[in-house]
C-alpha positions in Angstrom: -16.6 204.8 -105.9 -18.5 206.5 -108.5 -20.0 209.9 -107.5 -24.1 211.3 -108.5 -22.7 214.5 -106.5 -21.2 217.3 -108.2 -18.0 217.4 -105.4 -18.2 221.4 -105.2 -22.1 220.5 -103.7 -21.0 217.2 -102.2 -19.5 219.4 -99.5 -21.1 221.9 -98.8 -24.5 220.6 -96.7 -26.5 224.2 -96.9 -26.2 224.0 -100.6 -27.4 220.2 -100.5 -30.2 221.3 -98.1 -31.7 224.5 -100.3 -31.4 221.8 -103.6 -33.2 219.3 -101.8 -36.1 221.8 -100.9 -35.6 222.8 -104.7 -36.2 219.3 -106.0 -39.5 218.0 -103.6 -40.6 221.6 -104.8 -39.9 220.5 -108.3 -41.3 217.3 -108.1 -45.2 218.3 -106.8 -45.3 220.5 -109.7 -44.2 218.2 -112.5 -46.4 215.2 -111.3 -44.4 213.0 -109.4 -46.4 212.4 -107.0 -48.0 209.2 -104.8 -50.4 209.1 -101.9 -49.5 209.3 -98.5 -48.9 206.0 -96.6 -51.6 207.3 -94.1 -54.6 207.7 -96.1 -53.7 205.8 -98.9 -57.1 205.6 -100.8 -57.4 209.4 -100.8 -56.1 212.2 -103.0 -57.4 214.7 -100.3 -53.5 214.7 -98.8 -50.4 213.8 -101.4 -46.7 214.0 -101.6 -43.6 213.7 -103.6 -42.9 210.1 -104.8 -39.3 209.0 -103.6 -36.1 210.2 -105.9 -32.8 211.1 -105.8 -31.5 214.2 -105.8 -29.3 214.0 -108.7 -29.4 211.6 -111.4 -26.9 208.7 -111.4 -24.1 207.8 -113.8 -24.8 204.9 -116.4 -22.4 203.8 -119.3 -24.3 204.6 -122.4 -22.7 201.4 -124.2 -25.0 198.7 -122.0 -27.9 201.6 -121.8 -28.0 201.4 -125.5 -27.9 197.4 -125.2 -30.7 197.7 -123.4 -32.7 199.6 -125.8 -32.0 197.3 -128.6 -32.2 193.9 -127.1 -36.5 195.1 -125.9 -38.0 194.4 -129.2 -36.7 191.0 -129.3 -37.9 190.4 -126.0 -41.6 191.4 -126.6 -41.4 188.8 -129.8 -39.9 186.3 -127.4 -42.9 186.8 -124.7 -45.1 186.6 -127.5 -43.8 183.5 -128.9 -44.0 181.9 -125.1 -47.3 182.6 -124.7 -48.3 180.8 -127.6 -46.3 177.4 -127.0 -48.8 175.8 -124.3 -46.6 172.9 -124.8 -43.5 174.7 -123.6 -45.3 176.5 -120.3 -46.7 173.2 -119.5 -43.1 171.0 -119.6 -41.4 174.5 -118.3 -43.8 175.3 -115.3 -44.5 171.7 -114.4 -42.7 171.0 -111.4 -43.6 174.4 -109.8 -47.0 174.2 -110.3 -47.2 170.9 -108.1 -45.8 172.9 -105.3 -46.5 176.8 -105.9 -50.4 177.4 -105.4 -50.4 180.6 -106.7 -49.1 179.5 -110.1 -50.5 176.8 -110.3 -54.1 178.5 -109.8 -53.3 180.8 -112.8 -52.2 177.8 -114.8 -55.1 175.5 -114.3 -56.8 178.8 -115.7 -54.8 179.0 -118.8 -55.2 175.6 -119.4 -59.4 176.2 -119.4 -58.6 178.7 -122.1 -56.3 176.6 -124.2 -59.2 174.1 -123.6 -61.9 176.1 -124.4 -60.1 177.9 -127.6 -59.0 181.7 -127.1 -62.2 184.3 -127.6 -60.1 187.5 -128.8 -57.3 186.8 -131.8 -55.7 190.9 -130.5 -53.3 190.4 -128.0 -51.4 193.4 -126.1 -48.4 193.0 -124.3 -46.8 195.7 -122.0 -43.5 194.4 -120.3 -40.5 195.6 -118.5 -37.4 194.0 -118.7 -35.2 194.7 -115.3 -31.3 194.8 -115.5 -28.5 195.5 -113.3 -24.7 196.3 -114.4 -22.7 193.7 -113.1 -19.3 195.2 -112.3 -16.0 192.8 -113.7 -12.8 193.4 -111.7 -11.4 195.6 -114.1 -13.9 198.1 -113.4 -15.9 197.1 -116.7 -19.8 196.9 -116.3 -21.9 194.2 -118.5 -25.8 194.3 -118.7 -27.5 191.3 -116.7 -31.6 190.7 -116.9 -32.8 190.2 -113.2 -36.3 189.6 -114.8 -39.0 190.3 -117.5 -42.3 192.0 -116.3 -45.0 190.5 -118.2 -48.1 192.0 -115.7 -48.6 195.4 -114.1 -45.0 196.5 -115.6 -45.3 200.1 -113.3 -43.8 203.4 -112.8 -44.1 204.0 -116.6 -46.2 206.9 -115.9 -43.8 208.6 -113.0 -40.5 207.9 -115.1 -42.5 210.2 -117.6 -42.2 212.9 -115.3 -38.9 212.7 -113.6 -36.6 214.0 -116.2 -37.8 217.9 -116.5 -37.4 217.5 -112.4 -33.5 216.0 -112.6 -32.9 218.9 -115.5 -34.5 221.4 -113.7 -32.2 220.5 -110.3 -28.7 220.5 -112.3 -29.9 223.9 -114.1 -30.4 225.2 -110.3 -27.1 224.1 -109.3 -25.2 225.5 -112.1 -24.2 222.0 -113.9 -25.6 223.2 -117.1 -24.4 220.5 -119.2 -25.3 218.0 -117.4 -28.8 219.2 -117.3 -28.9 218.9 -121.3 -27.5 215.1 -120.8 -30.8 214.0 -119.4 -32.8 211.9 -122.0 -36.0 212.8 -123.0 -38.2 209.6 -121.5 -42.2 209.0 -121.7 -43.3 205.5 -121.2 -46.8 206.2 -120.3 -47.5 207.5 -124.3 -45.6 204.5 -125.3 -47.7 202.2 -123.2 -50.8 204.3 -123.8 -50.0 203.8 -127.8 -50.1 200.2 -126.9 -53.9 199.9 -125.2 -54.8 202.6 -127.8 -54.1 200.2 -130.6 -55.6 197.5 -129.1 -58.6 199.4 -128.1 -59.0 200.3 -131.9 -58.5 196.6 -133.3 -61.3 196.0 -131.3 -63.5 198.0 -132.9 -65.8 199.7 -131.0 -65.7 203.4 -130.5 -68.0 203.2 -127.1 -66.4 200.4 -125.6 -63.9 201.2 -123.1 -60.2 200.5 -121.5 -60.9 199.1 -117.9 -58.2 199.2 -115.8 -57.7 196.3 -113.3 -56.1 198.2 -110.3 -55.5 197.1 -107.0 -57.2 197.8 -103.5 -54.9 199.9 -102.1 -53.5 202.9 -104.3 -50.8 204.8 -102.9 -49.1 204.7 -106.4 -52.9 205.4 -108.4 -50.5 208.2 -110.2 -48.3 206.0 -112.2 -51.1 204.7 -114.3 -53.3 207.7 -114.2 -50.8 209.6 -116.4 -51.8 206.5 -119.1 -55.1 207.0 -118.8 -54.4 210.7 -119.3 -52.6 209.4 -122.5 -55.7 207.3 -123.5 -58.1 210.2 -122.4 -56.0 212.4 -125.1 -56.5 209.9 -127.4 -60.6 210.3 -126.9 -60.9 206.6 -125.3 -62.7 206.5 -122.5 -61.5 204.3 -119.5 -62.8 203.6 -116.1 -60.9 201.9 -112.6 -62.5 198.3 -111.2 -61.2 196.0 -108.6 -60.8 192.2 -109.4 -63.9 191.2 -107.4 -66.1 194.1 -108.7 -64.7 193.4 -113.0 -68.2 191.7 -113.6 -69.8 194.0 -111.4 -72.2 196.8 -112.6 -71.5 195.6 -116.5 -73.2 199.0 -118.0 -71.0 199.1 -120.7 -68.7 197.0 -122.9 -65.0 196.7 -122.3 -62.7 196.5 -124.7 -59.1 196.1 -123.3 -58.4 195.2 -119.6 -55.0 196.6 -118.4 -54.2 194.6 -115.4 -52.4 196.8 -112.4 -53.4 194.2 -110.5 -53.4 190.4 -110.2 -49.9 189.5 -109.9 -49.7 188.6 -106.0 -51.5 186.1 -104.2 -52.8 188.6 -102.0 -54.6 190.2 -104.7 -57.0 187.2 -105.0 -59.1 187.2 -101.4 -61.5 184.6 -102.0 -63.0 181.8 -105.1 -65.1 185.3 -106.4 -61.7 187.0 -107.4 -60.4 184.1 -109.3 -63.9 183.3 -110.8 -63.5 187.1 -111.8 -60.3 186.2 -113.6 -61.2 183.5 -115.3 -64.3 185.6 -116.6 -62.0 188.5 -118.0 -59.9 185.4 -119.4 -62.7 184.2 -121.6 -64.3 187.9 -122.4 -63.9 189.1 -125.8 -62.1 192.0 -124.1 -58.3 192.3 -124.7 -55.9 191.4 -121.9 -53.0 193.3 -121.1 -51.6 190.7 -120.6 -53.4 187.6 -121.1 -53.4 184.3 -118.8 -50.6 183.1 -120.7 -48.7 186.1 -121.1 -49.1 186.4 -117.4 -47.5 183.4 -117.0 -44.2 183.5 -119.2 -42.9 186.3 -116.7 -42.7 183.2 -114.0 -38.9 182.8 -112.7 -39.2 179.3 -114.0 -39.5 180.3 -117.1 -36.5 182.5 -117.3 -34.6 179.8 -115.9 -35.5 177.4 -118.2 -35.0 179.9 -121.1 -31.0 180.3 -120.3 -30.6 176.4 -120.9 -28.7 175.7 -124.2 -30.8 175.6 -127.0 -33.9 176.9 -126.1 -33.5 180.2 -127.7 -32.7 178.6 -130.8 -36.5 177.1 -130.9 -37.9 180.2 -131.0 -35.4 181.8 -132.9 -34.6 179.4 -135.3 -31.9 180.8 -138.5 -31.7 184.1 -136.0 -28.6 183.3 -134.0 -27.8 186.9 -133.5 -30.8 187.5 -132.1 -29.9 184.6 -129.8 -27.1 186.0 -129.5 -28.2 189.7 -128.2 -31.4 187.8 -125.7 -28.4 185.3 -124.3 -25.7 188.0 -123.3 -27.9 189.5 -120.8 -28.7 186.6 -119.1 -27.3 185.9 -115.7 -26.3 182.1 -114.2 -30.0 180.6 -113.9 -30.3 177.3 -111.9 -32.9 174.5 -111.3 -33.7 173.6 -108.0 -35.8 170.6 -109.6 -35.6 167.2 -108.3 -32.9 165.0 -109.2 -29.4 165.5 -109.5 -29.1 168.5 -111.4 -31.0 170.7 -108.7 -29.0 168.6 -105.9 -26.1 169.9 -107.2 -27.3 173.9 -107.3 -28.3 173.5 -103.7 -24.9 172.3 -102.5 -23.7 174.9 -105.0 -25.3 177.6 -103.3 -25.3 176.3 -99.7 -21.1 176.4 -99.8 -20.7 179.8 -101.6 -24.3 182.0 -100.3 -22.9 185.2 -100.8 -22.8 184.3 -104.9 -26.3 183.6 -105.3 -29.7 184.9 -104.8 -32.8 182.6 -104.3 -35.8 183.6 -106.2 -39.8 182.3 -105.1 -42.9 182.9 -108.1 -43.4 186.3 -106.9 -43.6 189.6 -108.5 -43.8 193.0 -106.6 -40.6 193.5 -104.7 -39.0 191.9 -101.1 -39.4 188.7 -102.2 -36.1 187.2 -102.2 -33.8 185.5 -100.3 -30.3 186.2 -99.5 -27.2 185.1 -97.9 -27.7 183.3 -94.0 -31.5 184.0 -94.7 -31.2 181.9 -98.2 -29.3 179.4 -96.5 -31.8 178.6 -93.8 -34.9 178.5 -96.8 -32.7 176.0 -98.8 -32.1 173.6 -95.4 -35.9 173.5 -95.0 -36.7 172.5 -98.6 -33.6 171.1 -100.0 -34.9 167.2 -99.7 -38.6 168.0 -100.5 -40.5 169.2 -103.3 -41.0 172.7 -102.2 -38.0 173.4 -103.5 -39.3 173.5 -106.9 -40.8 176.7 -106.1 -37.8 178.5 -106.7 -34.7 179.2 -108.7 -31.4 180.5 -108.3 -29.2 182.9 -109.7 -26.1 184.2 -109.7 -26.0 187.5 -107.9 -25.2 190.3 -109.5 -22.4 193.0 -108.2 -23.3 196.6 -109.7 -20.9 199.4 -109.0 -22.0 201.8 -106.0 -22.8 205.4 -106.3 -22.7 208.1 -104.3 -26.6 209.7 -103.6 -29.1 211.6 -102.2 -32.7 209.8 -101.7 -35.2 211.9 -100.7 -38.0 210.2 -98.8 -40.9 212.3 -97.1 -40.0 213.0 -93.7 -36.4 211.3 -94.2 -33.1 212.6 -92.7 -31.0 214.5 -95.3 -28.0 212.4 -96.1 -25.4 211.3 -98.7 -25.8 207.0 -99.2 -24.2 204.6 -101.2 -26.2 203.4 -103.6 -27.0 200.7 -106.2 -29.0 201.1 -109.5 -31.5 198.8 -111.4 -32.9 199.9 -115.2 -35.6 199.0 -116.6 -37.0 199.1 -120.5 -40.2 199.3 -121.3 -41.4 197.2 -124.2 -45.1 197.3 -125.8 -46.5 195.0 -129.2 -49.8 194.1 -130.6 -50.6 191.5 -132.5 -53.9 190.1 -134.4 -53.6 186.5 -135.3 -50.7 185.9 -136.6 -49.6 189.6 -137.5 -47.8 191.4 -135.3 -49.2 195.1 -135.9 -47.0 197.0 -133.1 -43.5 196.1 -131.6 -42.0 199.0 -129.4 -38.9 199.7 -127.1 -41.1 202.8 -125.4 -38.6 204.4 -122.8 -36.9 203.4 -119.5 -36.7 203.4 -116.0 -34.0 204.1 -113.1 -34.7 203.0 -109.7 -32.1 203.4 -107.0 -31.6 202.2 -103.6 -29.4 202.4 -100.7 -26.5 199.5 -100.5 -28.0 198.4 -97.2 -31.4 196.8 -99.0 -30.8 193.9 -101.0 -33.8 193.8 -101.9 -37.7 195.6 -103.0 -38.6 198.2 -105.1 -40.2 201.7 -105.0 -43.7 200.7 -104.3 -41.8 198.4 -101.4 -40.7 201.8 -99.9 -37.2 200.6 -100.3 -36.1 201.9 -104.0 -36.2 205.8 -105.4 -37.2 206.8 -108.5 -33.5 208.0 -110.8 -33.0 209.1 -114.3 -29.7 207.9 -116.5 -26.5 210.6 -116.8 -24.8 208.9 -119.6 -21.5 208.5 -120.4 
C-alpha cells in the first residue's frame, strides 16, 4: 500500500500531533475555511475546511491525461447542449420516470420553443476521475462524471497548495514541498464569468450568484467573486426564490451554486424562478441545456459506439483521448439490453455501482444496498432512472484527514481528481476554451461514497511522480 506519510513521521505520533496543529493553524490563515455545521448561515464562528495532512501520491502520466483530455470536454458539453435532438432521444426514458429531470427538461424544451434570448453562453465544468488500479499495479484514468452545474471547491483548491507546502517545509521534506503544483481555479473560473460579463456589454450590470440556502461552504465561491471583484465587476448573492425579487439592477451573468438537487426547488415559485433566469437576457452559467448534458444518462449514452464520432466527425483522436477515460456505462432501459445489465449486475454486485439523476454526493448505491434497489425496479420503469457502471478500484493510500473535532489517526484512503474546465462562446464562435486547474479530494476506504460538502471527503493536493 502506497504511503502520503513520510515513514520517519509515520511513527512517531508526537511529531504527527505538533504537524497536525501546524497544518489547521496553516489552513485558517491561508483561507481554507467553511462554516461551522452549527451555525451555518453565520461567519460570526468559522473553522478549517477538511484536508489531509500530507498531500497524496498521483502518477503524473494520467495527471497529465487529465489536463489534456478538459478542453475537449468543454467542446463536447458545448456541442450537447446544442443538439435538442440528441438530449431529447438520450434523456427520454428517464424523463418519464425521474421528476426532477424531467421538470428541468420540460423547461429546456419552452426555451428551444420559444428561441434562446442570449447568443453568449458560459460553461464552468468539472470532470471527476478516479485511477483504476490493473493487477499489475498499473493505474489508468476513468471519468466517474462531468460537472456541468455548481462545479465547487474551485475556490478552496486555490488555497490548499501554500498549506500542503508549508506543512512538508515544517517537517523537513523539502523537496517534496517544491513538488506541489501551483493550482488556482477560482481566477480560471472567474476569467470565465468575467468574459461573459464583458460580451454582455454593460459595465453596471452585474454577476449574480445563484447560491444555495444553506452555506456552510459560502467560501469556495466567495474567493471567485474576490476574483471578479479584482476584476472591477460587481456581484451580488440571491436565492432561487428571491432571483426576480428586488430587480434594482440589471444582471448580466447568473452563476448557478445552486439548482442542481431537487431539494433546491421548494415550491412552483422556485421553478417559475428558473424558468425566468432561463428566458432573461442574462448569461447562464450554465444554461437549461448545459445543465442537462451533465445527466448520468447522458454519459451513458455517450460511451455507446459511435456517438463520439457525431460530434467529432474527421477527429478520431480526439475520440480517441474522450473514449479512454470512459468506464463500462450501462442501460437499464426497457427491453432486453437493460434486462441483461440488471442480471449482469445482480450476479456480480461488488463490480458495479448504480447511479440515480443526482448531483451533490451520497447518492449512489452499492453492493447488497444496490441489489435490493435493482429487485424493486428491475420489471418496472423506474428503472430507467438509473445507470450502471463499472466500479472502479483506485489504489489505497496511507493518510491523515483532519476533521474539526476528529480523533488523530492514520486511514486508508482513496483519491478522486478533478479538472476544472471553463469556455465562452457567442454564436457560433467559441471566444474562450480553458483547462483552469484541479482538484484532489480524499476519503477514508470505509465510505464508498459523498464528497466534501457531504462531510465524507477531504480536501488533498497531487505529489506527482
Amino acid at each position: 500500500m502506497a504511503n502520503a506519510i513520510p515513514e520517519k513521521i509515520r511513527m512517531n505520533t508526537t511529531l504527527l500531533e505538533n504537524l497536525a496543529e501546524v497544518a489547521k493553524d496553516a489552513a485558517l490563515l491561508k483561507g481554507v475555511l467553511m462554516r461551522i455545521q452549527e451555525t451555518p448561515n453565520s461567519s460570526e464562528l468559522v473553522t478549517y475546511a477538511p484536508f489531509t495532512l500530507f498531500p497524496t501520491p498521483v502518477p503524473e502520466a494520467v495527471f497529465s491525461q487529465a489536463l489534456a483530455v478538459q478542453t475537449h470536454f468543454n467542446t463536447l458539453v458545448d456541442k450537447i447542449s446544442q443538439d435538442a435532438e440528441f438530449l431529447q432521444d438520450a434523456l427520454a426514458s428517464t424523463i418519464e420516470v425521474d421528476d426532477f429531470t424531467a421538470r428541468l427538461f420540460k423547461i429546456h424544451q419552452q426555451i428551444v420553443k420559444e428561441g434562446k434570448s442570449q447568443s453568449v453562453v458560459c460553461g464552468l465544468n468539472r470532470s471527476d476521475y478516479m485511477l483504476d488500479q490493473a493487477e499489475d499495479g498499473s493505474s489508468s484514468l476513468k471519468q466517474i462524471e462531468i460537472n456541468t452545474i455548481a462545479a465547487s471547491f474551485g475556490g478552496l483548491s486555490s488555497r490548499t497548495p501554500d498549506v500542503h507546502r508549508h506543512i512538508l517545509q515544517v517537517a523537513g521534506q523539502l523537496e517534496q514541498s517544491e513538488r506541489i503544483l501551483d493550482n488556482n481555479p477560482a481566477a480560471g473560473l472567474a476569467r470565465a464569468v468575467a468574459k461573459a460579463w464583458e460580451l454582455y456589454g454593460s459595465e453596471k450590470a452585474v454577476v449574480m450568484f445563484l447560491v444555495e440556502e444553506v452555506q456552510r461552504n459560502i467560501f469556495d465561491h466567495r474567493y471567485v467573486e474576490k476574483e471578479l471583484w479584482n476584476r472591477n465587476i460587481p456581484t451580488m448573492r440571491r436565492r432561487i426564490h428571491r432571483s426576480g425579487q428586488e430587480a434594482i439592477c440589471e444582471v448580466a451573468v447568473v452563476y448557478f451554486r445552486n439548482g442542481y438537487m431537487p431539494q433546491n426547488y421548494n415550491s412552483e415559485k422556485d421553478w417559475d424562478a428558473r424558468l425566468m433566469m432561463e428566458r432573461s437576457l442574462a448569461v447562464k452559467c450554465p444554461d437549461i441545456s448545459t445543465h442537462l448534458v451533465g445527466t448520468k444518462k447522458v454519459q451513458q449514452v455517450l460511451a455507446k459506439p459511435g456517438v463520439l464520432e457525431k460530434f467529432f466527425p474527421h477527429q478520431p483522436q480526439v475520440v480517441e483521448q474522450i473514449r479512454a477515460t470512459f468506464a463500462g456505462l450501462y442501460t437499464l432501459d426497457m427491453g432486453p439490453e437493460g434486462d441483461t445489465t440488471v442480471a449482469m449486475a445482480l450476479a456480480a454486485p461488488d463490480r458495479f455501482v448504480l447511479k440515480p439523476q443526482r448531483e451533490g454526493g451520497g447518492n449512489n448505491f452499492y453492493g447488497s444496498e444496490m441489489c435490493e434497489v435493482l429487485q424493486e425496479v428491475k420489471d418496472s420503469t423506474e428503472r430507467t432512472a438509473y445507470i450502471l457502471m463499472d466500479k472502479i478500484h483506485p489504489a489505497p493510500v496511507q493518510n491523515v484527514l483532519l476533521r474539526r473535532d476528529a480523533p488523530l489517526q492514520i486511514s486508508t484512503c482513496l483519491s478522486e481528481l478533478g479538472v476544472f474546465g471553463t469556455y465562452v462562446r457567442k454564436g457560433e464562435d467559441m471566444v474562450l476554451n480553458e483547462c483552469v486547474g484541479h482538484l484532489l479530494r480524499t476519503k477514508s476506504s470505509e465510505h464508498s461514497d459523498g464528497g466534501v460538502a457531504a462531510g465524507v471527503a477531504v480536501l488533498d493536493n497531487p505529489l506527482l511522480f
